[in-house]
DRENDO-1510 file (C-alpha; in Angstrom, 1 decimal, always signed):
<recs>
REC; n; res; u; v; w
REC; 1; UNK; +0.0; +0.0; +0.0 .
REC; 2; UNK; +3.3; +2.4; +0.8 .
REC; 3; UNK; +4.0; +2.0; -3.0 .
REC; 4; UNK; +0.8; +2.8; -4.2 .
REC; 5; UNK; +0.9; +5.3; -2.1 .
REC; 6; UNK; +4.1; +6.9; -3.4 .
REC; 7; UNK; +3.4; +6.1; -6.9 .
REC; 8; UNK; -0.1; +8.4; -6.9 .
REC; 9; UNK; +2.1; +11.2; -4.7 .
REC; 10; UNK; +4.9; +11.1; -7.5 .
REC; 11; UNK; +2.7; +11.7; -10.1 .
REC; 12; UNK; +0.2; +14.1; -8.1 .
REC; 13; UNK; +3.2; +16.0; -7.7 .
REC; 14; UNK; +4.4; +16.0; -11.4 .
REC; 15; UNK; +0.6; +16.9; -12.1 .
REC; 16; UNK; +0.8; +20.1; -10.4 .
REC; 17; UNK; +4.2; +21.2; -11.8 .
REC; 18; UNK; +1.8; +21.8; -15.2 .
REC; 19; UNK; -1.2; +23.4; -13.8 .
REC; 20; UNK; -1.9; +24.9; -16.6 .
REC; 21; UNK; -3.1; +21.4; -18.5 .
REC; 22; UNK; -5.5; +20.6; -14.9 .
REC; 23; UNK; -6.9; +24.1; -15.7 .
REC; 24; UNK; -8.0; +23.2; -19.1 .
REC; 25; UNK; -9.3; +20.3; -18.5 .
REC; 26; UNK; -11.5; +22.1; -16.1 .
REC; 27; UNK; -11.8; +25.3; -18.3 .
REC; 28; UNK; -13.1; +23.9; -21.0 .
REC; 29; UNK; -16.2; +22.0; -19.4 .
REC; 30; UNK; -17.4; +25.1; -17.6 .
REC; 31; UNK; -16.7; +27.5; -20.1 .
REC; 32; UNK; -18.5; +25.3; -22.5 .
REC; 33; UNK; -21.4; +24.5; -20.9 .
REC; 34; UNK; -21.5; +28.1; -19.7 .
REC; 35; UNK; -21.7; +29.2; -23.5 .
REC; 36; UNK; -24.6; +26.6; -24.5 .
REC; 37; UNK; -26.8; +27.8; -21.2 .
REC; 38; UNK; -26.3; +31.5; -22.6 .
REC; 39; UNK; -26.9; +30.9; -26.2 .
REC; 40; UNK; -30.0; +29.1; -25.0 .
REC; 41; UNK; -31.4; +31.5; -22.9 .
REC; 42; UNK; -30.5; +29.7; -19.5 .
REC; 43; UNK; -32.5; +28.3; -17.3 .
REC; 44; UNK; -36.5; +29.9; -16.6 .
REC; 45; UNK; -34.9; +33.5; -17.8 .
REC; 46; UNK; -37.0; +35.7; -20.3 .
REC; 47; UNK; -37.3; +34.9; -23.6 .
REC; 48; UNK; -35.3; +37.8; -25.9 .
REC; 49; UNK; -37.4; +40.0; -28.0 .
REC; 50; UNK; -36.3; +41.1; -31.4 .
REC; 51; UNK; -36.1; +44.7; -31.6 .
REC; 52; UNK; -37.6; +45.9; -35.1 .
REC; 53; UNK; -38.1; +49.2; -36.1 .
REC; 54; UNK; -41.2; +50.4; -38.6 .
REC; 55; UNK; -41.0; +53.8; -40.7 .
REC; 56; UNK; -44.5; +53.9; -41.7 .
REC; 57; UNK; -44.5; +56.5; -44.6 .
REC; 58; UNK; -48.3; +55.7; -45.3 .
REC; 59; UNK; -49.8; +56.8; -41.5 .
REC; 60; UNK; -53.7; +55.4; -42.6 .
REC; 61; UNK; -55.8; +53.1; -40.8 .
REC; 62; UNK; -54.5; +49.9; -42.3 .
REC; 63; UNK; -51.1; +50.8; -41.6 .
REC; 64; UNK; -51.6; +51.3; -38.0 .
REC; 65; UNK; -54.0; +48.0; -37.8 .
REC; 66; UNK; -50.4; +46.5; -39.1 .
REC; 67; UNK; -48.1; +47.9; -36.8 .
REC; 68; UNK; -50.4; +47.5; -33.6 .
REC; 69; UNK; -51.1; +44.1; -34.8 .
REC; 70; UNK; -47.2; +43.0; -35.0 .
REC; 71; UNK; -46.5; +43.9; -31.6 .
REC; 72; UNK; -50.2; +41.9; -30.0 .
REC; 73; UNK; -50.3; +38.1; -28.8 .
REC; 74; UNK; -47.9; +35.6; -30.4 .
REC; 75; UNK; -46.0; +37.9; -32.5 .
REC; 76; UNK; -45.5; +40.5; -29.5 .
REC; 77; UNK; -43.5; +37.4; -27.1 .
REC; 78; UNK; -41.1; +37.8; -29.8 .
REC; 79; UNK; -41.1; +41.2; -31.2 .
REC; 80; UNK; -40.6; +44.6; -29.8 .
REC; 81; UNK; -41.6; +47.1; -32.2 .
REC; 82; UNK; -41.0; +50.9; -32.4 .
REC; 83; UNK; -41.9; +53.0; -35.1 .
REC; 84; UNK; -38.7; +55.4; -35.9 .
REC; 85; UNK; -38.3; +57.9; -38.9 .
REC; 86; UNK; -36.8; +56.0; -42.4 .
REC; 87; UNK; -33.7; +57.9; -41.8 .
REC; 88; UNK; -33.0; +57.3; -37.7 .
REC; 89; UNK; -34.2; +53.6; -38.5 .
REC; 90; UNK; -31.2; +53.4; -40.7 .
REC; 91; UNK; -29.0; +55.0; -38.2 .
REC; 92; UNK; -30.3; +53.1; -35.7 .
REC; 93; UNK; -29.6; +49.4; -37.8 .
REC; 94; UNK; -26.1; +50.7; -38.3 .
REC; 95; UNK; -25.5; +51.2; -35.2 .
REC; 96; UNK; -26.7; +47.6; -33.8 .
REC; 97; UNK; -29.4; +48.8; -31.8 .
REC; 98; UNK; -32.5; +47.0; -33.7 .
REC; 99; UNK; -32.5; +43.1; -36.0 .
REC; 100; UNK; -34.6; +45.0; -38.8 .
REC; 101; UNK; -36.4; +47.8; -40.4 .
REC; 102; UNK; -39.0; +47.7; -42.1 .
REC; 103; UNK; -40.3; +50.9; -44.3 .
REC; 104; UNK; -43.7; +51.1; -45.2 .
REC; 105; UNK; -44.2; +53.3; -48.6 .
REC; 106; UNK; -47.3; +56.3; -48.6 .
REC; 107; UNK; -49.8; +54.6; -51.1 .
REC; 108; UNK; -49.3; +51.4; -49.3 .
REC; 109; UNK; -52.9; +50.4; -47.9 .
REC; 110; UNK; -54.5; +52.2; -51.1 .
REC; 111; UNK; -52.4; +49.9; -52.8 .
REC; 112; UNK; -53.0; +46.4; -51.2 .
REC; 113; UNK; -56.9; +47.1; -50.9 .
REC; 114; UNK; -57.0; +47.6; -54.6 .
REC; 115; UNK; -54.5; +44.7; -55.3 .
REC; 116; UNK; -52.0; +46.7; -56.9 .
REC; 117; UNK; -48.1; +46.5; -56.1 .
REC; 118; UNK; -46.5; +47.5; -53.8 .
REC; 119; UNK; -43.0; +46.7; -51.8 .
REC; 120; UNK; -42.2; +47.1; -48.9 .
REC; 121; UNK; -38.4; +47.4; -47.6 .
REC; 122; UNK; -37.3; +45.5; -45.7 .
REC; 123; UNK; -33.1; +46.0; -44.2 .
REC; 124; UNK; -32.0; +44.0; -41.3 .
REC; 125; UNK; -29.0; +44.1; -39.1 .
REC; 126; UNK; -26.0; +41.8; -40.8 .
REC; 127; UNK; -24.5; +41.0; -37.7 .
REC; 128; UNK; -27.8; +39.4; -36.9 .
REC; 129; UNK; -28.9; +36.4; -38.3 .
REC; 130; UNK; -32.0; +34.3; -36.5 .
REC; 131; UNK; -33.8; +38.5; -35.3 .
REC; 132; UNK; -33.8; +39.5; -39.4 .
REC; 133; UNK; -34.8; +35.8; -40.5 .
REC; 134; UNK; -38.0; +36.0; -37.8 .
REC; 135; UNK; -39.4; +39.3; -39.2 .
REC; 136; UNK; -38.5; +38.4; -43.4 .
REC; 137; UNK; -40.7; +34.9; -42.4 .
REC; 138; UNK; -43.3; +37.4; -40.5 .
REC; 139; UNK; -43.7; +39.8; -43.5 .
REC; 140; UNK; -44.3; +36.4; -46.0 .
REC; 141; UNK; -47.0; +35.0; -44.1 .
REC; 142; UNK; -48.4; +38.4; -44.2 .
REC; 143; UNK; -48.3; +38.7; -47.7 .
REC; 144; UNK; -50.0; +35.3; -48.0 .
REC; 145; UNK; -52.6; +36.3; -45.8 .
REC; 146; UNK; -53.4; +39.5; -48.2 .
REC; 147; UNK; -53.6; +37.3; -51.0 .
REC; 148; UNK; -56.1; +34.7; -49.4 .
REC; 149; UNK; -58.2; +37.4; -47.6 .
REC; 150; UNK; -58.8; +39.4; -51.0 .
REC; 151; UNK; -59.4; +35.7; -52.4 .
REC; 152; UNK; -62.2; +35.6; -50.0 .
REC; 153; UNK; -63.3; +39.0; -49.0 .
REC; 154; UNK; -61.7; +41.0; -50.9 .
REC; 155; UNK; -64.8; +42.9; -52.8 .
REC; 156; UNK; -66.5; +43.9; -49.0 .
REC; 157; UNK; -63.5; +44.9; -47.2 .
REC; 158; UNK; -62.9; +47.4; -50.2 .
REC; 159; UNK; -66.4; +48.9; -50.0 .
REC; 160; UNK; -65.4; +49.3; -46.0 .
REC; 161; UNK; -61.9; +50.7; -46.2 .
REC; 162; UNK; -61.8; +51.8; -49.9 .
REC; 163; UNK; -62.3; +56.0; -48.9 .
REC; 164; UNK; -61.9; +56.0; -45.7 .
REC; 165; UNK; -58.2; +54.4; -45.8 .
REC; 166; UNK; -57.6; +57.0; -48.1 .
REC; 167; UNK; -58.5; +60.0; -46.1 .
REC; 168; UNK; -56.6; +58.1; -43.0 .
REC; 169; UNK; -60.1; +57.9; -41.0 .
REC; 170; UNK; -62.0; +55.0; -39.5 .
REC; 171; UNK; -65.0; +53.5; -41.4 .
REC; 172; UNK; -68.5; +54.4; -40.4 .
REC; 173; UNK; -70.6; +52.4; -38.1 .
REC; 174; UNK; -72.8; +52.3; -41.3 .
REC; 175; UNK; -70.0; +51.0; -43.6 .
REC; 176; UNK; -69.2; +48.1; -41.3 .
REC; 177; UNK; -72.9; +47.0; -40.9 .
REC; 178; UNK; -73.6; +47.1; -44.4 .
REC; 179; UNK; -70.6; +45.0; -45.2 .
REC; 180; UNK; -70.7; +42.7; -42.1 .
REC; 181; UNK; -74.0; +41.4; -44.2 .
REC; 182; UNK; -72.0; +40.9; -47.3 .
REC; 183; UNK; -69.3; +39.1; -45.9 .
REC; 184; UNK; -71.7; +36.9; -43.8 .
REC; 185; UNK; -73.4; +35.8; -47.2 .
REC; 186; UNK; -69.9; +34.8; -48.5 .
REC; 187; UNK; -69.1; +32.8; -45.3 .
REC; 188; UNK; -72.4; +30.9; -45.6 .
REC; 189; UNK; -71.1; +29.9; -49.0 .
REC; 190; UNK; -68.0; +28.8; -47.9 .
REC; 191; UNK; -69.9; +26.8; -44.7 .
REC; 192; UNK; -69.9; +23.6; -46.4 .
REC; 193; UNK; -66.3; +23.7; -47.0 .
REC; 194; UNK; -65.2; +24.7; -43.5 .
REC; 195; UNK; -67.6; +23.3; -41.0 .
REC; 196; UNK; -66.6; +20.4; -40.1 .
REC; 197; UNK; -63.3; +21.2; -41.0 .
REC; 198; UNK; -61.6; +18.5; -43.2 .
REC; 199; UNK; -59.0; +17.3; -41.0 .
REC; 200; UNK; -59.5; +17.1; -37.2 .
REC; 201; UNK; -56.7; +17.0; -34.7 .
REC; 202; UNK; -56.2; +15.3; -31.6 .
REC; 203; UNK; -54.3; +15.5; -29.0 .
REC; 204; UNK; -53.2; +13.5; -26.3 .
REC; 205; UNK; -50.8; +14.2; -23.6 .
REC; 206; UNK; -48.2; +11.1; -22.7 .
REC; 207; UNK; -47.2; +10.6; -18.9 .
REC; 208; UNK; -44.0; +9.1; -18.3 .
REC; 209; UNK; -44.6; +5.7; -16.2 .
REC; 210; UNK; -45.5; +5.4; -12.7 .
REC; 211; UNK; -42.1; +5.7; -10.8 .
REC; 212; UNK; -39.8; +7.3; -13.5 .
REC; 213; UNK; -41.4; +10.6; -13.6 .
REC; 214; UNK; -38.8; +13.5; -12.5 .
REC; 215; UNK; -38.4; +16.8; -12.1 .
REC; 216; UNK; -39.3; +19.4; -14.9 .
REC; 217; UNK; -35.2; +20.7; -15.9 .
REC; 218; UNK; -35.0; +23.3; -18.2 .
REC; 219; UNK; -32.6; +22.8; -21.3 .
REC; 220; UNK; -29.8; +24.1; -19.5 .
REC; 221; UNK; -29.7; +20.8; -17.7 .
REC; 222; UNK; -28.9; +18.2; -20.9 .
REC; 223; UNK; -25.8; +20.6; -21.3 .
REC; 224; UNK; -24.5; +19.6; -18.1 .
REC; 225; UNK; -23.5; +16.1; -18.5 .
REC; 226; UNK; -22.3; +16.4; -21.7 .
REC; 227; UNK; -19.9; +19.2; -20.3 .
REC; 228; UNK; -18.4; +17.0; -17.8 .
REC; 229; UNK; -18.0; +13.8; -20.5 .
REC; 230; UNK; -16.0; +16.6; -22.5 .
REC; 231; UNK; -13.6; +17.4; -19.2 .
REC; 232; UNK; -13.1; +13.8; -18.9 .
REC; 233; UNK; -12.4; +13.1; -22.2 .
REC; 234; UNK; -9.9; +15.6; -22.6 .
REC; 235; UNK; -8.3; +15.0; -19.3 .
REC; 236; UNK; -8.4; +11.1; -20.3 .
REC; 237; UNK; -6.5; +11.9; -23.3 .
REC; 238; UNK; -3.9; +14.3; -21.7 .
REC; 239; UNK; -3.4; +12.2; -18.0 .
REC; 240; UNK; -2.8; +8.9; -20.2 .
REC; 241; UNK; -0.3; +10.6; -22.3 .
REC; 242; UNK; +2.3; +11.0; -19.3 .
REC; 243; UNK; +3.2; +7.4; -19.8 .
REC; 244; UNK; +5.6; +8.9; -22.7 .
REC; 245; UNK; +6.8; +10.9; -20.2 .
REC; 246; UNK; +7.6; +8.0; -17.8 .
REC; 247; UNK; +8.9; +5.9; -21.1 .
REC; 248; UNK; +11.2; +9.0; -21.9 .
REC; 249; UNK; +12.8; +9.3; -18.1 .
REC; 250; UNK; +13.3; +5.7; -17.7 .
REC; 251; UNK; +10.8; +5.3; -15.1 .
REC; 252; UNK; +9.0; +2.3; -16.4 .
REC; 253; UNK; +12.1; +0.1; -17.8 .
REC; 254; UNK; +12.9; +0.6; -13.8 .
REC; 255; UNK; +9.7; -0.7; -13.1 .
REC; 256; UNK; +9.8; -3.9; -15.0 .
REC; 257; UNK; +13.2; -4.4; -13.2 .
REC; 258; UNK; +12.4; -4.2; -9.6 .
REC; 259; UNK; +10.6; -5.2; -7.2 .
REC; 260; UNK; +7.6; -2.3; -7.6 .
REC; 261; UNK; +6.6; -4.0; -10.5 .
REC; 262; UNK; +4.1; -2.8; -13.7 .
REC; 263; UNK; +0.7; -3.9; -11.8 .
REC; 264; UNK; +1.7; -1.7; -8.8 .
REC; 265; UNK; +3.2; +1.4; -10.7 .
REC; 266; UNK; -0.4; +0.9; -12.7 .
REC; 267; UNK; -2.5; +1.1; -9.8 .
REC; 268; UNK; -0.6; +4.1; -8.2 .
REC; 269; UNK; -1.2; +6.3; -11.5 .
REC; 270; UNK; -5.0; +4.9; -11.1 .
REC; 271; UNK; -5.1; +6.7; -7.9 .
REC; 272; UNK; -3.4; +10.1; -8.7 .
REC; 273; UNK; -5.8; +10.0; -11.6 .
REC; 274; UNK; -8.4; +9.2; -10.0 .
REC; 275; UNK; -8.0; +12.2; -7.7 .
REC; 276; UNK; -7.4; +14.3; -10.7 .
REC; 277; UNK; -11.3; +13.1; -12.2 .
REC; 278; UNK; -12.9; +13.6; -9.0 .
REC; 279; UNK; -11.7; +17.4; -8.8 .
REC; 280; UNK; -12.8; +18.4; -12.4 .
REC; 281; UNK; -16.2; +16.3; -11.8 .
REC; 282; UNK; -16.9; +17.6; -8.7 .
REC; 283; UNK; -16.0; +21.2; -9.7 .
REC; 284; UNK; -18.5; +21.2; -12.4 .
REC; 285; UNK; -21.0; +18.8; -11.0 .
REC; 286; UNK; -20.7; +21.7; -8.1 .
REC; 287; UNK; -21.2; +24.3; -10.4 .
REC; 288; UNK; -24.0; +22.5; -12.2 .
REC; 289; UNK; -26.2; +21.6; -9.3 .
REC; 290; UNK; -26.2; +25.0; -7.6 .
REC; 291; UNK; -27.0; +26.5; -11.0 .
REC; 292; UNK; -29.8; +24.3; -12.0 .
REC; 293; UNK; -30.9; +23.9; -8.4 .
REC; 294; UNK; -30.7; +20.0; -8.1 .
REC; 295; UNK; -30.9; +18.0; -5.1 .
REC; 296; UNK; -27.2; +18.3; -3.5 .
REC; 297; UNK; -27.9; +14.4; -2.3 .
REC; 298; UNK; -27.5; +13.2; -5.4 .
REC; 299; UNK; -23.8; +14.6; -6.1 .
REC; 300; UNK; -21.8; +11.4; -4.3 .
REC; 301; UNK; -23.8; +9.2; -6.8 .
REC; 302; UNK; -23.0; +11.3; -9.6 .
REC; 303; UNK; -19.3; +12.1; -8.5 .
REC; 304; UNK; -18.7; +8.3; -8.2 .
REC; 305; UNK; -19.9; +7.6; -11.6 .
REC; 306; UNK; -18.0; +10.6; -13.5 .
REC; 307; UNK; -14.9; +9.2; -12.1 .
REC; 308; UNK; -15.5; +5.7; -12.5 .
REC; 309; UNK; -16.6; +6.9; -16.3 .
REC; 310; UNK; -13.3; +9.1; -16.1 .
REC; 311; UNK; -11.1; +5.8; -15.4 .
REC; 312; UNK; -13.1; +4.6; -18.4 .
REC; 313; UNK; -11.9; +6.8; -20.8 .
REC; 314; UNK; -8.7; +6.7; -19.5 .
REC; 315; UNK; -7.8; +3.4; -19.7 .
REC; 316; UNK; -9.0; +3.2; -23.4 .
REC; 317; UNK; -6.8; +6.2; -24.1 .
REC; 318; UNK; -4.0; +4.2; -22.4 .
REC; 319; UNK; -4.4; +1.6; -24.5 .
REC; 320; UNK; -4.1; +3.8; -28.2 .
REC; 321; UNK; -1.3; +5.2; -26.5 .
REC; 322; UNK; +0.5; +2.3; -25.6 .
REC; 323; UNK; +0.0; +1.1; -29.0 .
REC; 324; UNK; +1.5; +3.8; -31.1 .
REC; 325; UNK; +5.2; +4.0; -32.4 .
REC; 326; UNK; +6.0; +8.0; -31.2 .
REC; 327; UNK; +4.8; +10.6; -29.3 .
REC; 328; UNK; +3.4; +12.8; -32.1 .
REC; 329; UNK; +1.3; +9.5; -33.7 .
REC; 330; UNK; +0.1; +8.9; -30.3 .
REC; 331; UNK; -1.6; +12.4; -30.0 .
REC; 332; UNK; -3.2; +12.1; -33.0 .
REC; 333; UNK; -4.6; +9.0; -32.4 .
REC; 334; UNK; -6.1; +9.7; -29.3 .
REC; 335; UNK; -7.3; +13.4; -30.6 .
REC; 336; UNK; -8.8; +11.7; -33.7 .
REC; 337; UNK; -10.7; +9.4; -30.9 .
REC; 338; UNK; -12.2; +11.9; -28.9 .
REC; 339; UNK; -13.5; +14.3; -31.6 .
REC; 340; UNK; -15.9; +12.0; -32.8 .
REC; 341; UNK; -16.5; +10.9; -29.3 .
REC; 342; UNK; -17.3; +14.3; -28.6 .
REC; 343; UNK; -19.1; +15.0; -31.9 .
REC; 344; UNK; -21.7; +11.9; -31.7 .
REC; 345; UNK; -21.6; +11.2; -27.7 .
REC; 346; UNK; -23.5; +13.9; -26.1 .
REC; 347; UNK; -20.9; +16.1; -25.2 .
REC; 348; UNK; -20.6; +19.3; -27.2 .
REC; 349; UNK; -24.6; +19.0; -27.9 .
REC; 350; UNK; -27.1; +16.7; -26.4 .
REC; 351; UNK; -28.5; +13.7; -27.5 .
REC; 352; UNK; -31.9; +15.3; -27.3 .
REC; 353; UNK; -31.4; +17.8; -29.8 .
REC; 354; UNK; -29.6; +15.5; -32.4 .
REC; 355; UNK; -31.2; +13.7; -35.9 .
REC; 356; UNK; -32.7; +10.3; -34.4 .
REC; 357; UNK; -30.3; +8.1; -35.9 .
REC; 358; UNK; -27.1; +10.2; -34.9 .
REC; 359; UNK; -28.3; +10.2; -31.6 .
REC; 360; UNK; -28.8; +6.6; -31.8 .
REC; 361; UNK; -25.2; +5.9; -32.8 .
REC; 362; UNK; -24.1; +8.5; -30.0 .
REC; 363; UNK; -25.9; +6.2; -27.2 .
REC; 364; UNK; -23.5; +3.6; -28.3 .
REC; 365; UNK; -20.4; +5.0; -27.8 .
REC; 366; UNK; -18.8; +5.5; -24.1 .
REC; 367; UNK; -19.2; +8.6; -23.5 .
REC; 368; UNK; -23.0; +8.6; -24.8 .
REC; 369; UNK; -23.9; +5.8; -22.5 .
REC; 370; UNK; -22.1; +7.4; -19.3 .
REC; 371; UNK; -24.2; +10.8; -20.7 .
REC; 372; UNK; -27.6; +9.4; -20.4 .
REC; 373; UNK; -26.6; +8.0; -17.0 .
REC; 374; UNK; -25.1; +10.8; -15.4 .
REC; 375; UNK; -28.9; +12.0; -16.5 .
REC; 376; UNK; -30.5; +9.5; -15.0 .
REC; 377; UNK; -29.1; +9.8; -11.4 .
REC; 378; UNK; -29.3; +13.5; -11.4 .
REC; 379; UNK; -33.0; +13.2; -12.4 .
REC; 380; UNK; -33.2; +10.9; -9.8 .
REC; 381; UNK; -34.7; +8.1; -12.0 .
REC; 382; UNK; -31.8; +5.4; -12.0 .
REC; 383; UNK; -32.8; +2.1; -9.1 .
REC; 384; UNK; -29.9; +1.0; -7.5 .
REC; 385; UNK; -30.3; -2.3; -9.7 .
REC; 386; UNK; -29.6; +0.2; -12.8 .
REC; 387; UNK; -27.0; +1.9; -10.8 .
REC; 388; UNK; -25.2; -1.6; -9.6 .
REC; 389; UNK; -25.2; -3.0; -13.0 .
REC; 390; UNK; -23.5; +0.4; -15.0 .
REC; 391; UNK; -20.7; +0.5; -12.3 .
REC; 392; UNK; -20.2; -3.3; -12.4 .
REC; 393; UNK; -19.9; -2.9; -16.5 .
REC; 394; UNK; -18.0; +0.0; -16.3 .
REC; 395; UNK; -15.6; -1.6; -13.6 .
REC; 396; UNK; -15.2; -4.5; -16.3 .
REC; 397; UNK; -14.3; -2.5; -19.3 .
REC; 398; UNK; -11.7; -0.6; -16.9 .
REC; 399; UNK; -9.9; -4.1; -15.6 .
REC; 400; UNK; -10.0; -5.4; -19.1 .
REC; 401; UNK; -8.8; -1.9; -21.0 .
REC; 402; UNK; -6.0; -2.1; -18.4 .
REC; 403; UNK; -4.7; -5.6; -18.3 .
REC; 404; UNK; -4.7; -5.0; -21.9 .
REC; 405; UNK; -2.6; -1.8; -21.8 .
REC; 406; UNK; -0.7; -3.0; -18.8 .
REC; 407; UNK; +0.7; -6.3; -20.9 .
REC; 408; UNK; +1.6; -4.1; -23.6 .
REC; 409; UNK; +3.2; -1.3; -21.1 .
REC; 410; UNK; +5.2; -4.7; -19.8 .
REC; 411; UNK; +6.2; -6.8; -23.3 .
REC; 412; UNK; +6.8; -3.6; -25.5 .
REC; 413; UNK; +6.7; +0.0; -24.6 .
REC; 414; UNK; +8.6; -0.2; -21.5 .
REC; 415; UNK; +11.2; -2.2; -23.1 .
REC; 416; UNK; +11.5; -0.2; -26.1 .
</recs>
């Protein structure tokens, strides 16, 4: 046990002479994850509003039903509209203080009751890209709805709005009776056609089953697992590469010689590494919890796993690296490992999000599986029969990756 112990303390040591590779491999998970939660709006914060500016050059009745009706129900959750001169728009949009403007020509409601054409311009912010694309989608399904309105109804409304949207006043209480009538004829017409409707929906909402239902997490959440796989992985890749290091200084062609012996020097590393995993896990898991506001009694269960996961990782990367002919092949190997890991396993985006089949293929893959645990105990939704049989399989993998690794360490690369 001395040995062991003096093994993990050697290499503990030589850890923190390069504190700058531990910081990474902490770095990068939280800043990560950090990014995702604030490109997706976080946890239950409000929703952001696209700023879009109107220069309505036409100031009649059917313009300011428009612009009133743009910033009302649906629409207004997502845009915030102001109406600004053409000019101070413009100014405005250059200066990155709107998504989009939108000018609205003088002739414009004369023009659309009549169903004559007319354009309206529309400039958006190029430093913006999802804001611009919401209000260009906006102004097509308005100009759909025009069409099919005057398909419909387009004779009445004109003999309501045709003068009166012209002299910029409201229509008469007599105007709107007379064509209320009118356009109640043409919806009788239409009756048989739209009562019943054609095609009835149905809806029906699906309860998870009795004793796996969780808490509600917001999307934040799936980041977070997938933000510690990434730490591991990376620390996997880097804390497995220091058997070059060991190679170079002669430290394991000693080891094969004396009495400490390759399975001893083996299981020393496991335990400076191991100490290594538990600090970036619970670092993040930390930071995670307290974020989301999980229950702090599930962080031993979830610390145990990310480090048993960790061990994992890193005896697979143990074993590419033992198996390479230099340094330099041996980086790339294990780099042209993990990005795919990282790419199909959960841990730059989640599983949730992905195309069906990629996500699919990313459940199979280590880090995809230990993902969709990690999930599982901090939902709280993994029995201790789920729980006993992923540590007894991840335990396996480990002693086999590393009998594997170690028999190569002890016939060829220590030798070499």
């Amino acid at each position: 046990m001395r040995d062991l112990l003096s093994v993990a303390r050697k290499d503990l040591i030589r850890y923190a002479r390069d504190p700058m590779a531990l910081v990474m491999y902490l770095v990068i998970p939280l800043l990560t994850g950090g990014l995702m939660v604030v490109a997706t709006g976080g946890g239950d914060g409000p929703a952001p509003k696209v700023q879009l500016l109107v220069a309505d050059q036409d100031d009649s009745f059917l313009t300011r039903l428009l612009v009133g009706g743009l910033g009302q129900g649906r629409a207004g959750d997502v845009l915030e509209v102001e109406k600004a001169d053409e000019v101070a728009g413009r100014r405005r949009l250059d200066a990155g203080e709107a998504s989009a403007l939108v000018v609205i020509p003088q002739g414009f409601a004369e023009a659309v009751l009549k169903e004559q054409p007319v354009r309206l311009v529309l400039v958006t912010n190029p430093a913006q890209r999802i804001g611009p694309g919401i209000v260009e989608e906006m102004l097509s399904l308005l100009v759909d709805g025009v069409f099919y309105v005057h398909r419909l109804l387009g004779p009445e409304l004109r003999q309501v709005f045709d003068q009166s949207v012209v002299r910029g006043e409201a229509p008469s209480d007599a105007d709107v009776a007379r064509v209320s009538a009118s356009i109640n004829r043409t919806v009788r017409k239409a009756d048989r056609y739209l009562a019943p409707p054609v095609i009835r929906l149905e809806t029906e909402i699906v309860k998870p089953a009795e004793g796996r239902q969780g808490p509600t997490m917001p999307f934040a959440f799936y980041f977070l697992p997938g933000a510690i796989s990434m730490g591991l992985l990376f620390a996997a890749q880097g804390l497995s590469g220091d058997v070059w290091l060991e190679r170079e200084l002669g430290v394991l062609r000693r080891a094969v010689t004396t009495p400490l012996g390759m399975v001893r020097l083996m299981a020393g590393k496991l335990l400076a590494i191991s100490a290594v995993l538990a600090g970036i896990s619970l670092l993040v898991l930390a930071a995670g919890i307290a974020y989301l506001e999980i229950a702090w009694t599930r962080l031993p269960t979830a610390l145990a796993w990310s480090v048993a996961t960790g061990l994992t990782l890193t005896a697979a990367m143990l074993v590419l690296q033992v198996h390479a002919r230099t340094r330099r092949g041996a980086s790339f190997l294990t780099f042209a490992v993990v990005m795919p890991l990282m790419m199909l396993g959960g841990s730059l985006f989640p599983l949730e999000v992905m195309p069906k089949w990629m996500a699919a293929i990313g459940r199979w893959t280590p880090n995809g599986w230990a993902v969709d645990q990690l999930k599982a105990i901090l939902l709280g939704r993994a029995g201790p029969g789920e729980l006993s049989a992923a540590f007894g399989l991840a335990a396996a993998v480990s002693v086999v990756l590393l009998g594997w690794a170690g028999w190569r360490m002890h016939r060829v690369f220590a030798r070499s």
